[in-house]
N, C-alpha and C positions, 0 to 999 in steps of 0.2 A: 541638425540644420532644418530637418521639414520643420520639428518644433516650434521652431523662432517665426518659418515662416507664419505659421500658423496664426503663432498669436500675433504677429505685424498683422495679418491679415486682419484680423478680428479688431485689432485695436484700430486699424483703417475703415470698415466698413465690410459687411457682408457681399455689395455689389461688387467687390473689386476684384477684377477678374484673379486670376492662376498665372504664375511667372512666367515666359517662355524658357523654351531651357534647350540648351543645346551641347552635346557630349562631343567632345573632341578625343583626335586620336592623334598623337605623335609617333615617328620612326627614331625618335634622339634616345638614346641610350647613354645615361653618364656613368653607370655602373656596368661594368664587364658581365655580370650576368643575365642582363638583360636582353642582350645581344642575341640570345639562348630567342627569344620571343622574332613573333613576324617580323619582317622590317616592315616600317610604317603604321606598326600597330605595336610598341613597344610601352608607353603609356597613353592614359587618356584623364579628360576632367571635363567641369561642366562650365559653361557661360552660362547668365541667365539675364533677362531682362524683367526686372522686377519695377514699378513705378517709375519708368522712365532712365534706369535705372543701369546698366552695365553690372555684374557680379560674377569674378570666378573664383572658382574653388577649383582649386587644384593640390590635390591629395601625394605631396611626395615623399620619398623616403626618410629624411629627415622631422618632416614638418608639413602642416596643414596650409596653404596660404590661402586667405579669403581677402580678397581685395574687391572694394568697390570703387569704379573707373568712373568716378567723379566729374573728370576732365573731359569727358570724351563729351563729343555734340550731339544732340539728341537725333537727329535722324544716322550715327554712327552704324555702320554693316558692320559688327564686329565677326558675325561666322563669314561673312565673304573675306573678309581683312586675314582670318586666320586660314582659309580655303588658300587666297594667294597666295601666303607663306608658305604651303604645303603642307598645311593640315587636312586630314578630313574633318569636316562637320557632319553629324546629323542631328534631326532636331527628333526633340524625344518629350513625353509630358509624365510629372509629378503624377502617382500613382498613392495617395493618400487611405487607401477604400481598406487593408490589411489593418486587422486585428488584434495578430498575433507578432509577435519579435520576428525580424528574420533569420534566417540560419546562421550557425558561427559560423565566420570564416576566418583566417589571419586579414588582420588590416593590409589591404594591396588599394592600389589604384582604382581597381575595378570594384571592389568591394564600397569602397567610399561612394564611388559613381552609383553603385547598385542601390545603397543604402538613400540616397538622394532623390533616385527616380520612385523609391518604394518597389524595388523589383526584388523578387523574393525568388530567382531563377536557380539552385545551387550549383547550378553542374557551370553556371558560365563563370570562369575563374581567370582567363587571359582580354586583354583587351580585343582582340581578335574575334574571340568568341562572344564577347558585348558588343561589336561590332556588326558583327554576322547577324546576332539576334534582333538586333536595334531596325536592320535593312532587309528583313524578311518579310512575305505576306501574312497578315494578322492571321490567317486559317493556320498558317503553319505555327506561330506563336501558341498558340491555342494546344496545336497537338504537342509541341515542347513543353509547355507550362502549364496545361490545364485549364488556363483563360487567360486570356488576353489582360495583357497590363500598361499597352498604349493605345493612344487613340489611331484608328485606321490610316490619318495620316504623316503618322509618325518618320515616315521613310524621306520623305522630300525637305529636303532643307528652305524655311521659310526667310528672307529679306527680315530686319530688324526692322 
């Protein structure tokens, strides 16, 4: 996924800003085992706003969906729209600056999400704990991870 973005970008122009990107978290659990997980942190995926643009990827057990929301009107809140439903959002940014593959993991939710933002964290393996990390102060990121892999204001959910 960064891939593509990359070269969209490239093929649009060097000035064109960075997606926004915002990681959601659900309490729905279709499989019994899940249940096992927080309530309210049972899965998660990303919106993005890319060129005007609505895009989620939502990484489920089945299957990949990437939809682009076409329909939607350009000043659309899609994280306030999903806040209402009873999601959380937080807004999070593309972390492109790694060199190296990130760590294996089994394909989960979180992994898809991690793999997205370029977060290269291994120990955070539940939504919960992508959540926790997503809503922390950068000093503390820093002492989990060794450097910071969002920008400072990562934690305040921004208006589309």
């Amino acid at each position: 996924m960064i891939g593509i973005l990359r070269k969209h970008r490239m093929r649009r122009g060097s000035d064109t800003k960075p997606p926004r990107v915002w990681v959601v978290f659900s309490g729905q659990a279709d499989v019994p085992w899940l249940r096992l997980l927080k309530p309210g942190f049972r899965h998660c995926y990303i919106v993005m706003r890319d060129n005007g643009q609505w895009i989620s990827v939502d990484p489920m057990l089945h299957q990949m969906e990437v939809h682009v929301h076409a329909d939607l009107p350009p000043d659309f809140d899609m994280p306030g729209w999903l806040e209402a439903r009873g999601q959380r959002v937080v807004m999070a940014f593309i972390d492109g600056s790694h060199k190296r593959p990130a760590p294996w993991r089994p394909f989960t939710c979180v992994e898809a999400v991690k793999r997205i933002l370029g977060l290269h964290a291994r120990f955070i393996l539940t939504p919960w704990q992508l959540y926790r990390y997503l809503t922390q102060p950068e000093q503390e990121k820093e002492l989990y991870h060794g450097k910071s892999h969002l920008a400072p204001q990562s934690t305040a959910r921004s208006a589309a």
